[in-house]
N, C-alpha and C positions, 0 to 999 in steps of 0.2 A: 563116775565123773560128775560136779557139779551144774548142777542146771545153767549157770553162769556162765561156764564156759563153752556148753554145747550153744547156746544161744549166741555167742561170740560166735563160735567156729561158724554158723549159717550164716549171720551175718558178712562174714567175711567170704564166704559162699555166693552168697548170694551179686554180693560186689562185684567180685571176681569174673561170675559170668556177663554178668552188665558191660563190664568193660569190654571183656572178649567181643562182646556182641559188637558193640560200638566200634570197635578195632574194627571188625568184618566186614561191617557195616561201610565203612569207611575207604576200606585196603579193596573192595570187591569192587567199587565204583558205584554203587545202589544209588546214591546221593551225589548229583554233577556237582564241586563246588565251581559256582558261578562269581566273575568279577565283573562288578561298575565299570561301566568303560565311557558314562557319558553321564555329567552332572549340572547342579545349579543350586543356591543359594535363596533359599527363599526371605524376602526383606523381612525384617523386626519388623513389626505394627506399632504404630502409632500406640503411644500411653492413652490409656481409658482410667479416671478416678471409681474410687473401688465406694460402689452405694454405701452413705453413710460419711463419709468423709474420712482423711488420715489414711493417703494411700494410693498407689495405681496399680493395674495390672497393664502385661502388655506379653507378648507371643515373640520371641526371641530363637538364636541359632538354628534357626530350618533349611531342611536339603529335600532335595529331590537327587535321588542318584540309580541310574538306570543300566542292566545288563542289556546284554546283547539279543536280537532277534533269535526264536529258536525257527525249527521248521516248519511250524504251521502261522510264523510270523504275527508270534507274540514275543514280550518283552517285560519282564517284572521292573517294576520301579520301586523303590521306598522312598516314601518320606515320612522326615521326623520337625519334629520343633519342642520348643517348651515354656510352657505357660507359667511365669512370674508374675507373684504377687507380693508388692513392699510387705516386710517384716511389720508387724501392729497393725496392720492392715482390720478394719471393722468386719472382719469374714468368718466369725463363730458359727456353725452350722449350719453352714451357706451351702450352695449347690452349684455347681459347673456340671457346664455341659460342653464339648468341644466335637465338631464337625468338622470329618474333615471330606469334600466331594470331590472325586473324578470327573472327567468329563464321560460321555456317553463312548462306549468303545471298549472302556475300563471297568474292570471287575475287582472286588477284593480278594486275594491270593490268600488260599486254603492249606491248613497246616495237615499234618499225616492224620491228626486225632480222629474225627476232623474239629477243627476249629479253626473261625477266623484269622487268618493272619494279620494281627490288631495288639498291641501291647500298650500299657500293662495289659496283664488278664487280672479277668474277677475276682476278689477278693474281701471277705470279709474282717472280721473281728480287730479292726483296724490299725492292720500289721501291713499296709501296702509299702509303705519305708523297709520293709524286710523280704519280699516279692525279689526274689534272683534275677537278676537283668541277663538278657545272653548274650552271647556275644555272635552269634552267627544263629541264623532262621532256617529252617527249615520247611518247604512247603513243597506243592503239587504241582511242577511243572517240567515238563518233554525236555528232553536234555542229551545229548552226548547217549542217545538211546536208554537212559533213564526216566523216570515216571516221577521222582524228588529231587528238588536242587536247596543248595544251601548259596545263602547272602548273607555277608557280615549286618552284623549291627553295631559298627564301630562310633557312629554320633551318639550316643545313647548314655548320659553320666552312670555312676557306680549305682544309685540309687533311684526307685523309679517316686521317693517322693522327700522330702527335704524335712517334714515333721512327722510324724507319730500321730496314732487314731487315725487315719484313714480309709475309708474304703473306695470299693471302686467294683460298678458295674458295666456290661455291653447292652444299651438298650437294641429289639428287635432291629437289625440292621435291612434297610432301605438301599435297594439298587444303585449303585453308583455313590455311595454316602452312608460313610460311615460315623458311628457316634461311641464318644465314651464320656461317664458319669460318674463325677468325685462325690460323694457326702464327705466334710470337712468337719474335725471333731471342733466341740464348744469352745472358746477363745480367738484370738488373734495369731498367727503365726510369727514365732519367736524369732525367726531368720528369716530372713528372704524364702516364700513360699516357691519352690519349685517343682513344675508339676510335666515331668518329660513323657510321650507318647511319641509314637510312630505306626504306621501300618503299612503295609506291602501289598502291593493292586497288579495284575495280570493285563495289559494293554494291546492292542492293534493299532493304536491312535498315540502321537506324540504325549508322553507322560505330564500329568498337569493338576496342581489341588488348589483347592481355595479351601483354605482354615480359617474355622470361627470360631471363639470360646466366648460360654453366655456362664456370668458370675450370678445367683440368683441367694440375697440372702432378705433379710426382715426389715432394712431402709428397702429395697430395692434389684434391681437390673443393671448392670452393664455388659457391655460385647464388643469383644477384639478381635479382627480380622486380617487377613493376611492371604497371597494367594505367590503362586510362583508356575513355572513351567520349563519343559526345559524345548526348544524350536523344532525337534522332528526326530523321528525312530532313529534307535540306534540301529549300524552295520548288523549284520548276521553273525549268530556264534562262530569265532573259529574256534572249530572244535578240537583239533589238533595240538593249538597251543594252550586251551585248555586243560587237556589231558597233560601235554609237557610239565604245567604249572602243577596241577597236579600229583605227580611224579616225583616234582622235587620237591614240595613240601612233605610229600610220606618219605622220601629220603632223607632230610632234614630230620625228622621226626626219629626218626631211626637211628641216625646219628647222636640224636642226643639223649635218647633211649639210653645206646650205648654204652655211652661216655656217661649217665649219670651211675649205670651199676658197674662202670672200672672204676669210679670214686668210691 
């Protein structure tokens, strides 16, 4: 048999088990999916003119959206926003930097790897426009007698960047304060630069961020801020109708399972 198609066949091997895993993963309960049950709208920031002239930036569509209390009376929160910059904007090789800080209480919420729960993640060879967006997270917290729960990332556009040549790193992350750092390829951004982030924080304390993006290029400095909160813990997991929810989503799923191999 040719080399081609044993390489196929493993490939397809290999899939295969991934999937299973994930089905098990899934169908076993390992992973609580967790629901928002208490949110807020973080204001647009005021327009900042982008150093150099021909342009602003400013910090748009931000949430803060909080699950429920678990039993040691913590609370995941996410929040997201996103950083626009006018298209021709004077920003060739510029540098952003964007913070975003919890209040004291709050911790940044840790992914299985381990890695920060913080998106984008790092990336070089300036392909962040090609960087896979998820649609639901996964990270480290007590659950429906679980040790991992998943949260949508439903705020989040298809793309985590609107041009090409991008990179993006996590500098040494600071207690209660997290940061993430674009290098911006040579030119001006041909469309409206859109630059979306969000991160997921573990709380004791009513969920609450204050965001700052610092544009740094060769005119200069500018910085837009934004801050949002939402008034006091959410209720305690019900865990029951969790698992309900639960239940019917893998039924759902099954169902359509079904009905796609009677087609």
């Amino acid at each position: 048999m040719p080399r081609g198609v044993y390489a196929v066949i493993a490939v397809g091997l290999i899939a295969t088990l991934a999937a299973a895993l994930l089905a098990t993963n899934t169908a076993s309960g390992s992973a609580a999916q967790l629901e928002y049950v208490e949110q807020a709208t973080i204001p647009d920031s005021s327009p900042v003119p982008v150093p150099g002239g021909g342009g602003q930036m400013r910090l748009t569509e931000g949430h803060i959206r909080a699950t429920g209390l678990n039993v040691s009376n913590y609370e995941l929160y996410w929040v997201t926003s996103r950083l626009v910059i006018d298209a021709g904007s004077p920003v060739g090789s510029g540098r952003i930097v964007c913070t975003v800080k919890a209040p004291k209480g709050a911790e940044i919420a840790q992914s299985p790897k381990p890695l920060r729960a913080t998106y984008p993640r790092s990336i070089d060879q300036g392909k962040l426009n090609e960087q896979p967006v998820p649609e639901v997270v996964l990270v480290r917290f007590s659950s429906h007698g679980d040790e991992l729960a998943t949260v949508r990332a439903g705020d989040l556009p298809r793309r985590f960047a609107t041009e090409p040549g991008i990179n993006l790193e996590w500098p040494n992350y600071v207690r209660g304060e997290e940061r993430i750092k674009w290098f911006l390829p040579p030119g001006p951004p041909q469309q409206d630069l859109v630059l979306p982030f969000a991160t997921v924080w573990k709380t004791t304390v009513p969920p609450a961020a204050k965001i700052a993006c610092t544009l740094e290029t060769s005119a200069g400095t500018a910085t837009v801020r934004t801050a949002g909160a939402l008034p006091k813990l959410s209720p305690p997991i019900d865990e029951e109708a969790e698992e309900r929810k639960a239940e019917e989503r893998e039924e759902a799923a099954e169902e359509e399972a079904e009905a796609a191999e009677e087609e």
